[in-house]
N, C-alpha and C positions, 0 to 999 in steps of 0.2 A: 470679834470672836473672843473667845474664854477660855479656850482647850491652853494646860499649862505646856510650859516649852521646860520642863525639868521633871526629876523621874519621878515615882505615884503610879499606885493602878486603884480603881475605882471597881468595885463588885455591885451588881444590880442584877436583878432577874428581868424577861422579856416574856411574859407570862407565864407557861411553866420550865420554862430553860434557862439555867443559870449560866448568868454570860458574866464576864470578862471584860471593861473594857480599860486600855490604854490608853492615858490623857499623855502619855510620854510624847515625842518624836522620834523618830526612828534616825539614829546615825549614820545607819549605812545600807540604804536600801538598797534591794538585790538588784543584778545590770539585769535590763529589760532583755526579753529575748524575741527576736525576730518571729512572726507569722508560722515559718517552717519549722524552726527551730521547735516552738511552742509544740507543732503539730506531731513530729518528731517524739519529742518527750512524754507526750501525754497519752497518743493514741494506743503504742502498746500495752501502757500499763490498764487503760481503761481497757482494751479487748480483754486480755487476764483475765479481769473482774466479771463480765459478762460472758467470756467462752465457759469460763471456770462452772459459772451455777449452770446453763443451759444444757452444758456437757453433751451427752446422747442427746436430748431432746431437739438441736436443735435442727432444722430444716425438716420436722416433723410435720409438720402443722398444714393442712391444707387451706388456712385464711388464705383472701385474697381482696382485692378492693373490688366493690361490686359496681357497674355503671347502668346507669338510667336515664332512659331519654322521654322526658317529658312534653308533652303538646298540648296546647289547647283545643277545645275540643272542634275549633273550626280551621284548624289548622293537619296540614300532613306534614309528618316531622322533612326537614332542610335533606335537596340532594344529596346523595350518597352518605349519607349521617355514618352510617356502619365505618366506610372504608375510610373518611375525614378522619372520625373522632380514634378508629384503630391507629391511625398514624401521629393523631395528638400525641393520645396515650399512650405507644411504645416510645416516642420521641422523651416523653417526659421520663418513662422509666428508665430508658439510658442516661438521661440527664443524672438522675439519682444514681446510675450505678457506675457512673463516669466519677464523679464529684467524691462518691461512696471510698471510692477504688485510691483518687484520690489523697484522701484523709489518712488513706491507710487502713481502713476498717473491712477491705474485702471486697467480695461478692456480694452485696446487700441492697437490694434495691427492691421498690415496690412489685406484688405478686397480682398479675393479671391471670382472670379467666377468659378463656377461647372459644371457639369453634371450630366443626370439623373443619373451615374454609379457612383456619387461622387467623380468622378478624374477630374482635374481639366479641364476650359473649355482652349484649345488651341488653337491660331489660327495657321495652315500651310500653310506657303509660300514657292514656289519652285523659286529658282533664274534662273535669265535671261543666265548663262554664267555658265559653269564650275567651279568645283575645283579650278584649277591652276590662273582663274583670280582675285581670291579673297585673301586678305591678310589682316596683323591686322588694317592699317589705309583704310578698305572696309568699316568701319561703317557708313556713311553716305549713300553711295551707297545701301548698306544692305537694312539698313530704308528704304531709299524712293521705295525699290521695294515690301517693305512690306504693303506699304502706302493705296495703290488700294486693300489690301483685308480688311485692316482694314476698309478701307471706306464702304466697301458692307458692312459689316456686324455692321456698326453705329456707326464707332469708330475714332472719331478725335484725331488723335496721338497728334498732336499739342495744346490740353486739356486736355489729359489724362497721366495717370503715364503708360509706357510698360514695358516691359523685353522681350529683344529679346534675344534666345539663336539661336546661330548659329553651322550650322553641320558642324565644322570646325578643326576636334582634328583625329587622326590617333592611332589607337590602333591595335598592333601587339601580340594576343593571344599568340602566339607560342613563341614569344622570348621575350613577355612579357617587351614592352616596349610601350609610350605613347608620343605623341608630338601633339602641338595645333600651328595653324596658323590663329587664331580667334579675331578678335576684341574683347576687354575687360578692357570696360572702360564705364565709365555714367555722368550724369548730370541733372541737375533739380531744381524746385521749387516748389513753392505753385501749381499752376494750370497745370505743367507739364513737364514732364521727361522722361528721354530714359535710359534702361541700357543695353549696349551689353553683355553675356554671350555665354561660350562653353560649347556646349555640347559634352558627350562622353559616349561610352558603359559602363565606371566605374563608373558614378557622380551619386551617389546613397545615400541618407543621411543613409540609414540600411546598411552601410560596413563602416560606419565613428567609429567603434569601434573596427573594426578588426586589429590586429597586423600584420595579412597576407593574401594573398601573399606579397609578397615583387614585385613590379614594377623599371621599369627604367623609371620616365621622362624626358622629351627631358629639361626641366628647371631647374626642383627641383633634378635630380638626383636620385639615389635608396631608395626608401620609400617606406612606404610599402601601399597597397590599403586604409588604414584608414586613413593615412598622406595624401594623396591623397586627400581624398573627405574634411578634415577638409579643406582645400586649394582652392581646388574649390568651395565647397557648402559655405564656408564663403568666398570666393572671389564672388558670388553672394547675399549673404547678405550683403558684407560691398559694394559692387557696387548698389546696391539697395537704401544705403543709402544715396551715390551721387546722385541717383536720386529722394529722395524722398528732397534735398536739404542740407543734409550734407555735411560739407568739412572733411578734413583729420583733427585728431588731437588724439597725444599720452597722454596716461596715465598720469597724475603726479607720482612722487615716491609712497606718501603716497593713491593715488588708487588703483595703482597696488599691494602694501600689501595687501591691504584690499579687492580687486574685480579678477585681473588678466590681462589680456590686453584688452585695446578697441578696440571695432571692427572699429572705423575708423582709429585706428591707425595700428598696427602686426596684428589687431583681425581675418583677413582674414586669416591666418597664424595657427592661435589658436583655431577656430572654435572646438568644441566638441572634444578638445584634452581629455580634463578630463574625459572623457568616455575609453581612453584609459589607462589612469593616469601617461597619462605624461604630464602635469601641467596642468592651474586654466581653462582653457580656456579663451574664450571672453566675456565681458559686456558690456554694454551701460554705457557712462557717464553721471552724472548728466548734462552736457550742450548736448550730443545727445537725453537725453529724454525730456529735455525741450524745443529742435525745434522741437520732435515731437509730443510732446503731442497738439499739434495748427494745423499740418498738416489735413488737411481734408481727407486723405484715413484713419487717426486712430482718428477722434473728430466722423465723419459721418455727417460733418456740411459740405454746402458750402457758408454758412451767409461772405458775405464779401469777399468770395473769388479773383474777380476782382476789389476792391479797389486798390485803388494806396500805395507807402510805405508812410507813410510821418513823421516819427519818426525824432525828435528833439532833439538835446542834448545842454544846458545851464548851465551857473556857473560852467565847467569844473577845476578843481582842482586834479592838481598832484603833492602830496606830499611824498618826501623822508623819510625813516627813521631813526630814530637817528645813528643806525649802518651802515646807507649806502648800507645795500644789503636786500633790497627791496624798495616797492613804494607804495602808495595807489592811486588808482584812484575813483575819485568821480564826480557826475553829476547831472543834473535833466531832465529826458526825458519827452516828452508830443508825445502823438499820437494820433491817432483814426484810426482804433480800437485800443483802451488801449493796451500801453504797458504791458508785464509781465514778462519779463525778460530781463537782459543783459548778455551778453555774452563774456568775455577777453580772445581774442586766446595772450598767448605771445609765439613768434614765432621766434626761432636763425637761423640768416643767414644759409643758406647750407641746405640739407635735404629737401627741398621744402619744404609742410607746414606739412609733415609725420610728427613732431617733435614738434607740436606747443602747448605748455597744455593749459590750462584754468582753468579759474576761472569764477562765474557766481554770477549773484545778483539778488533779487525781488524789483522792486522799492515799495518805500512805496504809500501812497495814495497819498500825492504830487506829486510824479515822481521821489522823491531823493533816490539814492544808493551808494553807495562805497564796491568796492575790493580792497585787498590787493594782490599785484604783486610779487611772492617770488620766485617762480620756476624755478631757470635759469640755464642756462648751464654757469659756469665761466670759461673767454678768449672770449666768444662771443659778437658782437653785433646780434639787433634782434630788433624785434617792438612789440609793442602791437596794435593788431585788437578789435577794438570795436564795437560788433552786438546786436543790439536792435531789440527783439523778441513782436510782435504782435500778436494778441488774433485770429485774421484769421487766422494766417500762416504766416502771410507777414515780410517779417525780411529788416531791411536797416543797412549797415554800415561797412560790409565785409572791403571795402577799402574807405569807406569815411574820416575814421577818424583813423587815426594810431599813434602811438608814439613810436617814434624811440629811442632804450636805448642802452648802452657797457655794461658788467660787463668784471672786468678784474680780474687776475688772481685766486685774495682772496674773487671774490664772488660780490664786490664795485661796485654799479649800478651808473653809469653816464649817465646825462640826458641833458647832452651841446648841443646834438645834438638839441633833441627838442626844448630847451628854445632858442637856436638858430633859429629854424625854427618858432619859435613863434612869435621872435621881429621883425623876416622879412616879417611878413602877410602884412602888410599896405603897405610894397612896392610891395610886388609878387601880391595884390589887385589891385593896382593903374596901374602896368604893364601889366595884365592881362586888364585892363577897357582899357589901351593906354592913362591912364591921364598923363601927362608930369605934369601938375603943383602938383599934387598928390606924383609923386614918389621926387619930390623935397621936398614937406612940410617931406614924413617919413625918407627920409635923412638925413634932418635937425631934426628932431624928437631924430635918430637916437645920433647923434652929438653931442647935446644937453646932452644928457643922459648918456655920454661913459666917464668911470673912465679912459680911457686913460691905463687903463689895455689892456694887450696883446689879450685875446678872446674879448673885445670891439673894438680892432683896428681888429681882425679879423672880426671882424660882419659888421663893416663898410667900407672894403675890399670889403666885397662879397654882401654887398646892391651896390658899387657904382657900381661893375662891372654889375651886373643885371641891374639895369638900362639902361646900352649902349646897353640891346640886342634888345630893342625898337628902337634903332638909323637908319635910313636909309644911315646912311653915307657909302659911299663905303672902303672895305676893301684892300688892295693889299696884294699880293702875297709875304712869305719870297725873294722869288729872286728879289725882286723889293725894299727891305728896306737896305738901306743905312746908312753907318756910327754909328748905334748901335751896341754894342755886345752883346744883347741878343732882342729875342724878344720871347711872349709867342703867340706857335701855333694858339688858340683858337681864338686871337686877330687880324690872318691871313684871308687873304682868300683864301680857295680851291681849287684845279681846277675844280675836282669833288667830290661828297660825295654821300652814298647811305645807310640806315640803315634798320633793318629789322623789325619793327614798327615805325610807326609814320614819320618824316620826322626829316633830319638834324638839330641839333641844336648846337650851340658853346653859352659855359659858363651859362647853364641851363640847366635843363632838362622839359621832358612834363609831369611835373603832377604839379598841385596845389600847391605845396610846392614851385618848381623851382627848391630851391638851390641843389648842389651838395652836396651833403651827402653820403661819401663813406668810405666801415671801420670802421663805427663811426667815420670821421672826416670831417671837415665841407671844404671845397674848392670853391676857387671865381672864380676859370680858367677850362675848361674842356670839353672836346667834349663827347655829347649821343652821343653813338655806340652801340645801341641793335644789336646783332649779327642777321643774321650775316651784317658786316658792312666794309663799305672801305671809307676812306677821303685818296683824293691824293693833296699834294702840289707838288708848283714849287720851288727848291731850289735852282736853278742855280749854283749849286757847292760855294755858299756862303758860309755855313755855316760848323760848326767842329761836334758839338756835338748836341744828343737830348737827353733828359733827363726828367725822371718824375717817375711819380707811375699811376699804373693801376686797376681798381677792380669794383665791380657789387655796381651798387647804390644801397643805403639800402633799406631793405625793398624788395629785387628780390630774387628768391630762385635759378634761373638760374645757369649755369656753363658755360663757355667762355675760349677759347684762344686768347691770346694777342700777334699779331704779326708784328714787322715792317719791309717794305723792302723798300730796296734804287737802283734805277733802276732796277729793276727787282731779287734783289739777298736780299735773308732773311739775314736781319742782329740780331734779336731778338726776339726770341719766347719765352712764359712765360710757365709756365704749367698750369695745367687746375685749373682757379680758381672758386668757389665751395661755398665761406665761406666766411669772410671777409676780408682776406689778401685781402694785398695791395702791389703786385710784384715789384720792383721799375727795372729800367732800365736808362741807362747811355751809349749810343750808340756812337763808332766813324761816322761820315756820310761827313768826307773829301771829297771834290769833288762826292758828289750825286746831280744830279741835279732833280730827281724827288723822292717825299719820297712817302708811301704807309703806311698808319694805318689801318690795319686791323685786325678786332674780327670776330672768328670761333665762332660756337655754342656747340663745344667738342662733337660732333658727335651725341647728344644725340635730337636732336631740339633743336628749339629756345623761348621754352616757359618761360618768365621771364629774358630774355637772357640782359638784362640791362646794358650792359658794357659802362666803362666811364674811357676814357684819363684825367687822373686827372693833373694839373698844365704842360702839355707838354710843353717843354721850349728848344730853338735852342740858341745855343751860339756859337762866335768864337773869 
């Protein structure tokens, strides 16, 4: 690590926001405050914020979460669907207005429509096609056949929150066993969301406390009908919450003492277990009830709902602590509609974002806040996600503004990478505009400034190489380079390349940042290869060896295999990386004349699949 342990602040912009950041250590960081404490302090001042703009407006609003029972067409929708799913869904709206109540945020909880019989209102749709042509990636398909009733009946899916449960699960009385082939999965925001849901003959919130029968499912194995419905009926609470615009994010230690799981975390898992008393069940975290306490299905406000996001962050400052194993982050947002909260997902490679905890702040009346960053897993890197919550609903920041951290074994948070990717703004700005004379002046900037220390000569490595990616000059091919004994792949050209977002790139990547930042370590040389991905060169039987390290740029939660083949025959496959290793590989390729880079997506998709050939190097 690099960050100095003496005073200094460093100024850098983060595309168009000028931040702040502190290479200091902090002296005397503020004492932690307990779960309740936290809740305590923060909730009032966050209602303030959002009673303040809704004022009259709110419980105005007649939204409501709309539900759809989907069938195939050889199918009649599951017994008593109506009187089931009514008991699902109030069970779950208590849950929210239990949890809501809670937090301290009130009366607030998701808004059902009825019937005259007081069960809820559903709409039924019968699908175009059979059983067998439906399967779990059908959701969209699903949707749009659902689309034409909702429209009869007033209903713009594309502004409204759904839940669609689909008649997609197989239950075997007699041998007492269960299996789904259901789409189940969601998404969403302020003005609108989808959650897919299965339904089945057991999904009853009134058997979520029985110990029996004992069932077989085709997933979860032998459990019994209460394990069952805690699983499903919170796997449609916590998909719910995807759609009401929550992302995934676990417990910290000390809330899990104190509350039990989150529901966007296992919570689906733990739903109303403590009805059976085996363990706390599920809750809401202080950062899930503070995106929803601004949601318009639980304020009953739509003031503001179609505004745009436009939340700002300035004077950014990150500073370390004296021990090294934490961080403070501090800011000053401006919005309109006011900000009321911030929200810090820190998030470890591997795990998708299941694993990511948080920490939450109320900005004061200026705009300024600070958290303290402690939660880590030690041996990881990971980033910190910064989301800034608005008094509509409207939140910005998911991925605008991250900060990429190690901690290594004993807990020691390293922050090279960032401060790294700090000093490089002014060139990845100037590169991005295509200013030539620009990426000259922060070179020179760069130059200027460098103790000639090792991580200075690396920073300045990997500005000059960024630079040349701007260059139009033509590239050749390894079999065409003469008289060197080495040359670095990336500085090649291809024959072919194909990647599975975005478009080829050597010795950058496509996001804002640029730089290669992989493992926590920072690299000048390196092919994007989002899975899945093939670069073929010509090698002409030139060269002896390939050589390098492989691994998921930071910040991607993806999993990938790394493979190389030289005319047609695998000469090195990695295993499936997950996390932040960085595989290394060291290939003979004697008389190859065509070589083959290619990343799998580990069979799983390719979502976040971010692979990158780090420093690929040919020698003979």
């Amino acid at each position: 690590m690099f960050f100095q342990r003496t005073g200094g602040w460093r100024f850098f912009t983060i595309g168009t926001l000028w931040c702040c950041s502190a290479l200091a250590i902090v002296t005397n960081p503020s004492t932690a405050q307990t779960p309740q404490e936290m809740i305590d302090q923060q909730v009032p001042a966050a209602r303030k914020i959002i009673e303040a703009y809704h004022g009259a407006e709110a419980n105005t609003s007649k939204r409501t979460l709309h539900i759809i029972y989907w069938t195939p067409s050889d199918r009649d929708p599951q017994p008593q669907y109506r009187e089931r799913l009514s008991r699902v869904l109030f069970d779950i709206r208590a849950f929210y207005l239990r949890e809501m109540k809670r937090l301290g945020f009130g009366e607030r909880t998701i808004r059902l429509a009825t019937d005259y019989d007081g069960l809820l209102t559903i709409h039924v749709v019968k699908g175009k096609r059979p059983y067998a042509n439906y399967h779990v990636e059908s959701g969209r398909a699903i949707r749009e056949e659902c689309l034409p009733v909702l429209k009869e009946a007033g209903i713009d899916a594309d502004k409204e929150t759904i839940v669609i449960f689909c008649n997609m699960s197989n239950w075997d009385p007699v041998a007492g066993t269960m299996s789904q082939n259901s789409p189940y999965y969601a998404g969403g925001g302020l003005r609108s969301g989808t959650a897919w849901q299965v339904d089945s003959a057991l999904l009853d919130s009134d058997l979520i406390a029985k110990k029996e029968p004992l069932i077989r499912d085709g997933q979860y194995g032998r459990i019994s009908v209460g394990r069952y419905n805690s699983i499903f009926v919170g796997g449609v609470c916590h998909e719910l919450g995807h759609a009401l615009s929550l992302p995934h994010n676990l417990e910290r230690p000390d809330e899990r003492v104190a509350f039990g799981t989150a529901l966007m975390g296992s919570g689906n898992r733990s739903y109303g277990e403590d009805q059976r008393g085996e363990g706390r069940g599920s809750f809401l975290t202080l950062c899930e009830g503070l995106r929803l306490a601004s949601h318009p299905l639980f304020t009953g406000s739509e003031k503001g709902i179609d505004l745009p996001r436009n939340a700002k962050l300035d004077n950014i400052a990150v500073e370390v602590a004296e021990d090294a194993k934490s961080f403070t982050f501090s800011a000053k947002v401006t919005a309109d509609p006011p900000p009321y909260a911030v929200i810090g997902y820190m998030d470890p490679s591997g795990g998708s974002d299941y694993d990511a905890t948080t920490i939450t702040a109320i900005p004061d009346s200026e705009g300024k806040f600070s958290f303290r960053c402690a939660a880590f897993q030690p041996g990881k890197t990971g980033e910190l996600r910064v989301v800034v919550c608005q008094a509509n609903g409207g939140r910005i920041g998911d991925q605008n503004l991250s900060i990429p951290y190690s901690i290594d074994g004993d807990g020691v948070v390293d922050l090279s990478a960032y401060q790294s990717q700090a000093k490089l703004v002014p060139i990845t700005a100037a590169i991005a505009a295509s200013d030539s004379q620009g990426i000259a002046s922060a070179i020179q900037k760069l130059e200027a400034s460098s103790t000639g220390s090792e991580a200075d000569q690396k920073l300045l490595e990997v500005a000059r190489v960024l630079a040349t990616t701007i260059s139009r000059e033509r590239k050749v091919a390894p079999a065409a380079i003469e008289g060197d004994s080495s040359c670095w792949v990336s500085d090649t050209a291809w024959k072919s390349a194909q990647v599975g977002w975005g478009r080829p790139r050597a010795n950058r990547l496509p996001s804002d940042s640029m730089a290669m930042v992989v493992g926590g370590q920072l690299f000048a040389r390196g092919l994007y290869a989002h899975a899945p991905s093939k670069y073929t060169y010509e090698l002409g039987g030139k060269w002896k060896r390939l050589s390098g390290v492989a691994g998921l740029a930071d910040g991607n939660d993806g999993s990938v295999v790394f493979v190389i083949v030289g005319d047609g025959k695998e000469l090195w496959r990695s295993k499936k990386v997950a996390d932040a290793s960085l595989p290394a590989f060291d290939v003979d390729i004697a008389g190859v004349q065509e070589l083959l880079l290619q990343v799998e997506d580990a069979g799983n998709g390719n979502s976040s699949d971010w692979g990158v050939w780090a420093d690929p190097q040919l020698t003979r």
